[in-house]
N, C-alpha and C positions, 0 to 999 in steps of 0.2 A: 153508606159511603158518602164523603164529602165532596162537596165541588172542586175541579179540579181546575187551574186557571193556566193561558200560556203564557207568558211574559218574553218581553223583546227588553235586548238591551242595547241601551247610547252611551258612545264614547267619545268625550266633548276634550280636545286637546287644542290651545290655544284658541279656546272659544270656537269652535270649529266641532261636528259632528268625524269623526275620525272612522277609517273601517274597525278594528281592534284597537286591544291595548300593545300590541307590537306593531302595528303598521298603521301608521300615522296618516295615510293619504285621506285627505276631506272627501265626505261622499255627496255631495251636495248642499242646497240653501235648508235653513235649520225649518222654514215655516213650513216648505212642501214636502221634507223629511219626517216632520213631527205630526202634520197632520195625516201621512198614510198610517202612520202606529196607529194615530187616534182613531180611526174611522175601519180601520181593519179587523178590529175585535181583538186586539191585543186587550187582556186583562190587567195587566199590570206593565212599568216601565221601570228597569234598572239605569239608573245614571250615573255613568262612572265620572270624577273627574280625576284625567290624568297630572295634573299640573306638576311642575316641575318647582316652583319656588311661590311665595305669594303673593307675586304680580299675577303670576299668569292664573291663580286661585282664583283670585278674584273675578282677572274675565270670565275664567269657566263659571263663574259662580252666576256672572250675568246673563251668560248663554241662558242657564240652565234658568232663570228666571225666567228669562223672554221663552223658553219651552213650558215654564208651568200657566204661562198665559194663553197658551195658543191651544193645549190639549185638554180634557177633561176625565182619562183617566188617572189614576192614584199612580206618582214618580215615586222610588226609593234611592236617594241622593246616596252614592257613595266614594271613597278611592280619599286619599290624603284630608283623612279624619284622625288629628290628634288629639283636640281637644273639644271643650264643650264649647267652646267658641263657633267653632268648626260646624258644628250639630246645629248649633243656633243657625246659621248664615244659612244654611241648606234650609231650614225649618222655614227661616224667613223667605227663602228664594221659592218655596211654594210645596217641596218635598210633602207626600204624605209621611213616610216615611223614612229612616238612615239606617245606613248597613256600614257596620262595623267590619273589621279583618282580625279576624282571631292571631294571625300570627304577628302583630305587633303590639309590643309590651306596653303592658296597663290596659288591654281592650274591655278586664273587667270588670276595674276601677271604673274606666268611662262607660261603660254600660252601666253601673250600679247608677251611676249620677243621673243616665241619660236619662234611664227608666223610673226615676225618683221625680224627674222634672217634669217630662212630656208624657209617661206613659209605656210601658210594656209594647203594647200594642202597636208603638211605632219604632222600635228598636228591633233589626235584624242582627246575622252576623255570618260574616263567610268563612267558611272551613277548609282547608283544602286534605286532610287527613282527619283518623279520630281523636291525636292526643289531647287536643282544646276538649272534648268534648268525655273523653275519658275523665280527666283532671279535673273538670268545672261540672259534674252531672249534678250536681243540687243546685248549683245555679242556673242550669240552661232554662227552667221552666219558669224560673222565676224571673229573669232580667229577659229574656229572649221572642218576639212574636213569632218569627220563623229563623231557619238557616238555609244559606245559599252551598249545598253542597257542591263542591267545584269538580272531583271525582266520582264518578259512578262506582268504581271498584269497591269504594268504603261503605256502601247505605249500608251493605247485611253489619255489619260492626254499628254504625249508626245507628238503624232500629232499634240495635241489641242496649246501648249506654242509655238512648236517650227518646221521649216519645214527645218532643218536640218537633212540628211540625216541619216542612221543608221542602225547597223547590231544587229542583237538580240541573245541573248544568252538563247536559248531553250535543257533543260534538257531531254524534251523526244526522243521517234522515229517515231512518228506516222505521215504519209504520208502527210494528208487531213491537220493539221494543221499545218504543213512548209507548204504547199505550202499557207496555210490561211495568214499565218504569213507575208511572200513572197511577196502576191499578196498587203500589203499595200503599200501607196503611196510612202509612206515615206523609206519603208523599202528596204536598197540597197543588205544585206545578212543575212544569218545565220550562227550563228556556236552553237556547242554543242558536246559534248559526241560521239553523233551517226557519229561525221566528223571524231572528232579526231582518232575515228575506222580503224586502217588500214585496217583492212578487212571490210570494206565499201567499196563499187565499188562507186565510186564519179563521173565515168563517165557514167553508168548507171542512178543514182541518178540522174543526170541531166540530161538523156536523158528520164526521166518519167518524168521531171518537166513542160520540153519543149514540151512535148507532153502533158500534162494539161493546155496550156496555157502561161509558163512564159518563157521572154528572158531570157536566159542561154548562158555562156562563152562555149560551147562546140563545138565540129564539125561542121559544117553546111559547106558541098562539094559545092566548086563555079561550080566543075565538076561533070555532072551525070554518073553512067555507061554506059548509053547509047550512053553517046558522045567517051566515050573510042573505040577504033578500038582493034579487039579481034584476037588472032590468032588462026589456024583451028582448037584449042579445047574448041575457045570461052572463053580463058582467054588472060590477059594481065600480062604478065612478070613485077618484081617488083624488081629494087634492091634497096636493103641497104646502110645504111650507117649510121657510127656514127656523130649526131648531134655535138658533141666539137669539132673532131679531122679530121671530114669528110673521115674517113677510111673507106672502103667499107666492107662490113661485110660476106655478103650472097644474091643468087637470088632466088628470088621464085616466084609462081605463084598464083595471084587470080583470082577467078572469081566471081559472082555477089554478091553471099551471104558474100564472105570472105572481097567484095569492103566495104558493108554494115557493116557487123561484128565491120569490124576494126574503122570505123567513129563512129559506138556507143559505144563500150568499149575504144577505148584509146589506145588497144591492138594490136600490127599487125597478122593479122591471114590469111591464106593463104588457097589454096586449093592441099592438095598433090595427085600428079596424080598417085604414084603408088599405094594408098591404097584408090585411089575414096573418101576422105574424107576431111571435113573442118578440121583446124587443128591451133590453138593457138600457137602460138611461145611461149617455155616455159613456158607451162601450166603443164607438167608434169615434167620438168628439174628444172623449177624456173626462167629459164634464158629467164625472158619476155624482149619485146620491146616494150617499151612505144611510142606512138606516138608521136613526134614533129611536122613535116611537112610532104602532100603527096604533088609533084609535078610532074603533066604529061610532056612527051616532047612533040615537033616540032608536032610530027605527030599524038600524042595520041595514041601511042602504047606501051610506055613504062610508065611506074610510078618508081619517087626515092621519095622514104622515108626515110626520115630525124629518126632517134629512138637515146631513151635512153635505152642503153644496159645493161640488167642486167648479171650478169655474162659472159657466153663465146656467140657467135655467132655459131660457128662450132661444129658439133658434135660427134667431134674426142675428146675436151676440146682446142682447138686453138680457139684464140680471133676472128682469122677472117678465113673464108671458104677459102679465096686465099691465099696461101701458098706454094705452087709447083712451083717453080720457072722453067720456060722455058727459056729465054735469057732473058740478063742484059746489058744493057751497063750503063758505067760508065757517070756520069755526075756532071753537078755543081748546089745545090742545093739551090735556092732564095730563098724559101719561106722563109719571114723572122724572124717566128716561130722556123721553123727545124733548121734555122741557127743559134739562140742560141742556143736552146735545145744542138744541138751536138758542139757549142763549150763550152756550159756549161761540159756537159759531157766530151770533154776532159780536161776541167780540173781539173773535179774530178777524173780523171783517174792519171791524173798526181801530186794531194794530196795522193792516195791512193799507187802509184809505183814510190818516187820519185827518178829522175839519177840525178846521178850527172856531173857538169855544167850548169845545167839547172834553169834560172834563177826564173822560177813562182816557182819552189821544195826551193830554197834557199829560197825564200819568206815564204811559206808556213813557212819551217822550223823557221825565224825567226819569226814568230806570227802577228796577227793583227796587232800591231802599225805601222810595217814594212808596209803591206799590205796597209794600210788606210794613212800614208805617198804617198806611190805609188801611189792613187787614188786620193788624194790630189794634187800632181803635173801634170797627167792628166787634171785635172778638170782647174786648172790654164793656160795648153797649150792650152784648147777649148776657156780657154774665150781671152785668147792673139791671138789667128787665126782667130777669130769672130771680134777683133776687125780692123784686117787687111785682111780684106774679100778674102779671094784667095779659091775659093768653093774646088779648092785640095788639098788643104792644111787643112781647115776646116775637110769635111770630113775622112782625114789621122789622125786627132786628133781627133775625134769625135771614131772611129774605137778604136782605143789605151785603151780609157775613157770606153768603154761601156767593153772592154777583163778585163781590172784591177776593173772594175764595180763586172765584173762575180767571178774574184780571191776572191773579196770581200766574195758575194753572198757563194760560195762553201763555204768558212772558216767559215760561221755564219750561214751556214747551210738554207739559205732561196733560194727558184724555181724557175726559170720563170716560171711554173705554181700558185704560191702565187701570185707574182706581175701581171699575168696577171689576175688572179680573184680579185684583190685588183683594178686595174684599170677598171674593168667591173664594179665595186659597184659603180663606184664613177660617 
């Protein structure tokens, strides 16, 4: 049997996270929306956009951007897909993949192209009956990576046309028929109402499914607690950290129940020695940590776990428990992250305070044109040092190109954190 995934879907109407596609009421801010999907063990994310003309396209289109920035799992862009244009914008706005509507003319014409350009493997298509699927059965396996069944009533007709893979879109909540649904051959997930639920334990959810029988994306420890090495109170020390930025967060201590806890909820939960009690990380604050990764060391005595931090770590309100600075020495920072960040940063400092003679403030002052001149003659000494290869030289121009890059960046207002989530999608 294959793995079987749940998937939630988003409905983005005038840029806006919407309840459905008939009731239009906003459900809240797109960042604390997007990231419950992310961290909840949703597998997969449908996004619909509703737009009505292509002004409003467009914004939905930026929504759905600033959502492929903030999440990391795999989005399926769909809803007012005509053309290849269309497939493109999505493709570019961060979509793993697009979902097509079987019931508007040409969807097979645009699928042939879709799946000639980007790939099979990224082209869906939704169904809401079997005649698409009657009429096109030598095509479905060839242009199609899954189908979004929209009726349950049709799969036994479904299975029977076609053994293309597919997720079903089931309205109810009832346990015994997901997992009925689930258990077909065919059938690779579900989604429905009961996902799009944020208060849905999606990690729970899967851990009754996997215990009925079905492969599920969830936990499954390569390591037991037993193979862990405990210290004299019979727990193993735990530290944090955040999954982006690898900031160290907090240490704590589990032991058997909190090792298990945490592999079936999602949630890192700990054991606190001075109140004898199991105890959820921001289960009463808010400020959970979602699981990413556990990883034991050398010896199996220590666990780092990877989390998605929801609010603060420390419970003073500091982002991270380590903040008491003992001694410092000064040093020179490589990572090549932090090195732009803070030479980003100074030169927003020096947009924001500028002296005078100082030639990036006189830039500033004189406005983009000026700017994007500067960056322009950069860009011309990389490729005239590249083409007289002298690697010190190259690099001394290369350095120049990436600081007038940043002057750029600052004046137009765009992060190394954009551009690094813009080259993660890609």
């Amino acid at each position: 049997m294959d793995k079987k995934i749940l998937v939630a879907t988003l409905y983005i109407k005038d840029g806006k996270i919407v309840k459905n596609r008939h009731d239009f009421t906003p459900l809240g801010e797109l960042r604390t929306y997007a990231k419950r999907y992310n961290d909840s063990g949703i597998d997969k994310l449908f996004v619909l956009d509703l737009s009505d003309d292509d002004e409003e396209h467009q914004t939905n289109l930026r929504t759905i951007r600033e959502l492929n920035r903030i999440i990391d799992i795999p989005t399926c862009g769909g809803g007012n897909i005509r053309r290849m244009e269309d497939i493109k914008q999505l493709m570019y706005a961060g979509c793993k993949q697009i979902m097509l509507n079987a019931a508007k003319n040409g969807c097979i014409d645009l699928a042939r192209k879709a799946a000639d350009r980007y790939g099979k493997d990224r082209i869906l298509v939704s169904v809401h009956n079997v005649d698409f699927i009657f009429k096109h059965q030598n095509e479905m396996n060839e242009l199609f990576h899954e189908v979004l069944v929209m009726e349950e009533s049709v799969l036994d007709a479904v299975d029977n046309l076609s053994n293309t893979p597919y997720v079903v879109l089931y309205a109810g909540d009832d346990f015994a028929e997901i997992y009925a649904l689930l258990e077909r051959e065919n059938a690779r997930g579900i989604c429905g109402p009961i996902f799009n639920d944020p208060q849905t334990d999606i990690m729970q959810y899967k851990a009754n499914l996997g215990e009925a029988g079905l492969w599920m994306d969830n936990f499954k420890p390569q390591i037991q607690w037993a193979q862990l090495k405990k210290n004299s109170d019979g727990m193993v020390p735990c530290i944090v950290q955040d999954y982006q930025t690898d900031e160290v967060l907090m240490l704590a201590y589990m032991n058997e129940e909190a090792y298990y806890k945490t592999l079936s909820s999602g949630k890192m939960t700990y054991y606190s020695r001075s109140r004898n009690e199991l105890w959820t990380k921001g289960l009463t604050s808010g400020h959970l940590q979602y699981v990413k990764s556990l990883t034991a060391d050398c010896d199996y005595d220590t666990i780092l776990a990877k989390v998605s931090q929801v609010g603060v770590a420390c419970h003073t309100g500091n982002p991270t428990c380590f903040f008491h600075e003992i001694v410092k020495k000064e040093y020179v920072e490589n990572n090549p992250l932090k090195v732009f960040e803070n030479g980003y940063h100074s030169i927003v400092n020096c947009k924001a305070t500028p002296k005078k003679g100082s030639y990036i403030s006189e830039l500033f002052e004189k406005g983009l044109d000026e700017i994007l001149k500067k960056l322009g003659e950069e860009t011309t000494e990389v490729v005239i040092a590249a083409k007289n290869p002298d690697r010190e030289h190259i690099k001394y121009e290369i350095t120049d190109l990436l600081y007038y890059l940043m002057v750029m960046m600052v004046e137009t207002g765009v992060t190394w954190e954009d551009v690094i989530n813009e080259l993660a999608q890609r």
